[in-house]
C-alpha positions as CSV (number, residue, x, y, z in Angstrom):
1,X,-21.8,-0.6,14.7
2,X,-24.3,-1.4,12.5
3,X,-23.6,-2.1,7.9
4,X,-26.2,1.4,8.0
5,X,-24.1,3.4,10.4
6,X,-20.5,2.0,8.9
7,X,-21.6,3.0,5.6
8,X,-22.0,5.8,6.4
9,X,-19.1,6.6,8.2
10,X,-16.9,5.2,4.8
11,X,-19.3,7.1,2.3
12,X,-18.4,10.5,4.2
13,X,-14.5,9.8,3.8
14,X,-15.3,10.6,0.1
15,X,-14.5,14.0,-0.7
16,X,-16.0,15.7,-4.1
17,X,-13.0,18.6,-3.8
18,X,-10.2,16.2,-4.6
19,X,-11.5,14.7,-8.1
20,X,-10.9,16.9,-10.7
21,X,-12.5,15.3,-13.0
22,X,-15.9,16.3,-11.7
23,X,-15.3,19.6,-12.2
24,X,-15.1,19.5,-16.2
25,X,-19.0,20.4,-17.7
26,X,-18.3,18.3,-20.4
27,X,-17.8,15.2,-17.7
28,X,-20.0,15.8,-15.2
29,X,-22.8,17.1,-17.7
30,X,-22.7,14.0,-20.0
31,X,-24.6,11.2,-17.4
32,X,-23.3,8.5,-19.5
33,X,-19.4,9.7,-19.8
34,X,-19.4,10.2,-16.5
35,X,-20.5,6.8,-15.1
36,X,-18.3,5.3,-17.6
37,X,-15.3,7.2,-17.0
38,X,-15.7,8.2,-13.0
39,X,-15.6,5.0,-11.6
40,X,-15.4,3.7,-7.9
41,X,-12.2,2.1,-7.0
42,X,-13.4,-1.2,-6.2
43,X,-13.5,-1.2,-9.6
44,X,-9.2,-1.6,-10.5
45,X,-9.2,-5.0,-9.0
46,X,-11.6,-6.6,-11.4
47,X,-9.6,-4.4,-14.2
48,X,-6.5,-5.4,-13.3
49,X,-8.0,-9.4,-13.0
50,X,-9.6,-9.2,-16.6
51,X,-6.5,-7.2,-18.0
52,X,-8.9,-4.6,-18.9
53,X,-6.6,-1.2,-17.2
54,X,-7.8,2.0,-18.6
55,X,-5.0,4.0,-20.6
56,X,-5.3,6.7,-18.1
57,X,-6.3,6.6,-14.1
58,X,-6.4,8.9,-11.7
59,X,-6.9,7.8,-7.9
60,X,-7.4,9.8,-4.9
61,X,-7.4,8.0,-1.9
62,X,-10.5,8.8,0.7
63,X,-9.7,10.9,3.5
64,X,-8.8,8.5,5.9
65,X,-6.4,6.6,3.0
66,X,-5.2,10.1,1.8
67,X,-3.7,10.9,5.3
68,X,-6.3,13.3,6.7
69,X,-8.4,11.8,8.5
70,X,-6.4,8.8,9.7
71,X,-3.1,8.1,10.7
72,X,-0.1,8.1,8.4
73,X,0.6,4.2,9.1
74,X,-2.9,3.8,7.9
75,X,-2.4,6.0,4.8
76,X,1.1,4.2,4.4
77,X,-0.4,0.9,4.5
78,X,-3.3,1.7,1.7
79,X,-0.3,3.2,-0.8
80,X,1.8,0.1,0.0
81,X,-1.3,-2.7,-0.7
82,X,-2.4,-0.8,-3.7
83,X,1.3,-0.4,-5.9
84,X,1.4,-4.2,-4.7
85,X,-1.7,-4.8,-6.7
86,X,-1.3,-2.2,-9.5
87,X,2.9,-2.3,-10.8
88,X,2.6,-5.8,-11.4
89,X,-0.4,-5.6,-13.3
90,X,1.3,-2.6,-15.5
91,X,4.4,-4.7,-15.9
92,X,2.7,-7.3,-17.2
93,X,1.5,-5.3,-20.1
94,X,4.6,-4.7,-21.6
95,X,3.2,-0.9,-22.2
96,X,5.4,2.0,-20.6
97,X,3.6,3.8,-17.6
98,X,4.2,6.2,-15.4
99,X,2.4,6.2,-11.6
100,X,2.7,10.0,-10.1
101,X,2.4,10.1,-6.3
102,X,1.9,14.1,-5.3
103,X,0.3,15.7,-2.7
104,X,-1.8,18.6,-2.5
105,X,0.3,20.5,0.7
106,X,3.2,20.8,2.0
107,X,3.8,21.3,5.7
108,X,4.7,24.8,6.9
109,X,5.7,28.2,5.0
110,X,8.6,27.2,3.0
111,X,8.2,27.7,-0.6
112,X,8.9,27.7,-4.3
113,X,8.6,28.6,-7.6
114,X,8.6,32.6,-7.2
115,X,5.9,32.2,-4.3
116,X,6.2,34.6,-1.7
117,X,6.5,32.4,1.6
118,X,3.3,31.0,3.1
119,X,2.0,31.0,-0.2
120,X,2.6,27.5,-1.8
121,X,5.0,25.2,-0.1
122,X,7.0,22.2,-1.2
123,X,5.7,18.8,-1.9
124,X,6.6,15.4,-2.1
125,X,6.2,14.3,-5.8
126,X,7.7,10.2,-6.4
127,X,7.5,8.9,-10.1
128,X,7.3,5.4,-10.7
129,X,8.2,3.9,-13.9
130,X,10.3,2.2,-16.1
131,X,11.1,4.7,-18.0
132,X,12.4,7.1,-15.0
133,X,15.8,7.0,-13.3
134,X,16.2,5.0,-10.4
135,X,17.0,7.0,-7.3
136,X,16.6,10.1,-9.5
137,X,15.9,13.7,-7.5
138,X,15.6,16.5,-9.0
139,X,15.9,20.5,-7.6
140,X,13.9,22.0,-10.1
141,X,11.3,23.8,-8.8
142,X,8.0,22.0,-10.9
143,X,4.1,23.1,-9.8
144,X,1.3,21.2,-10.2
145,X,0.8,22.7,-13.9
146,X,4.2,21.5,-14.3
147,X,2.6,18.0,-14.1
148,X,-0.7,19.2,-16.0
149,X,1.8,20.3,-18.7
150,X,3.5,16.9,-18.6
151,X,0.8,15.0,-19.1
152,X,-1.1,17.2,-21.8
153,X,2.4,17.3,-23.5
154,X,2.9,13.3,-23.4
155,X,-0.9,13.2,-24.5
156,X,-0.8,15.4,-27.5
157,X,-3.4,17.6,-25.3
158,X,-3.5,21.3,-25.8
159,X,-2.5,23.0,-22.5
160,X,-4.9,23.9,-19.6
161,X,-4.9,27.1,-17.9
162,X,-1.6,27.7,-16.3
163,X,-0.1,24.9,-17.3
164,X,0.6,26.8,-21.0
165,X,2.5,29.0,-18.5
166,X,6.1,29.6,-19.6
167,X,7.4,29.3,-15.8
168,X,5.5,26.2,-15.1
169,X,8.2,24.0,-17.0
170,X,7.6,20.4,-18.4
171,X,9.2,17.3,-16.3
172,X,11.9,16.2,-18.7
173,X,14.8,15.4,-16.3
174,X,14.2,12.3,-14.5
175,X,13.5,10.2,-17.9
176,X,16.4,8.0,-19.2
């Protein structure tokens, strides 16, 4: 296959829908914020060799590393090769830090949260960090806003849409 034709075929894993970030006018509008602040990947390893980690990153994996597109040994073995390269580097800072791992579906109708069934579904959601529990699960039924309200909480941020949402509760239990 020819470096044209292969990247191509990477570029296209890409997929717009799963960065948030590009979403946000005063982001995407501001040329400048955005090449500074949306940044390629390939970028964290020279980060994480100059000791330069941004206070707050946000990954999503292509579709082939985020399970879609390729097989879940593939997707497996991208997760596994980049907390390798990534806890150490946040344990050497001395700094607490939290890595969230969440998904954006769940597999078949079950559901949560006062969803009717079909509508939603349950998720996955690991939190790595020294300041969590070890081994610690937890029944509540959390949302996604749950974790946007976790986040904007820890932050100091006002609340974003439904995260202000009185049944989409803050993550408190799994902190010592």
């Amino acid at each position: 296959m020819g470096d044209n034709l292969l990247s191509k075929v990477f570029k296209n894993r890409y997929a717009q829908k799963h960065n948030p970030f590009v979403y946000f006018d005063p982001i995407r509008s501001d040329k400048e914020r955005c090449e500074r602040s949306v940044v390629p990947l390939t970028e964290l390893s020279a980060d994480i060799q100059t000791g330069t980690l941004p206070n707050f990153i946000f990954i999503t994996p292509n579709m082939c590393n985020i399970g879609h597109d390729c097989s879940l040994d593939t997707a497996d073995k991208w997760l596994e090769n980049l907390h390798n390269e990534l806890v150490p580097a946040l344990d050497a800072t001395g700094q607490p830090y939290l890595i969230v791992l969440t998904f954006d579906e769940g597999k078949g109708n079950q559901s949560c949260c006062g969803l009717a069934e079909g509508e939603g579904g349950r998720i996955a959601v690991v939190l790595i960090s020294p300041s969590a529990k070890k081994g610690f699960q937890d029944d509540t039924p959390y949302t996604h806003y749950s974790l946007l309200k976790t986040v904007s909480e820890s932050w100091g941020l006002a609340y974003l849409g439904h995260a202000a949402d009185e049944d989409n509760v803050l993550i408190t239990a799994p902190w010592k």
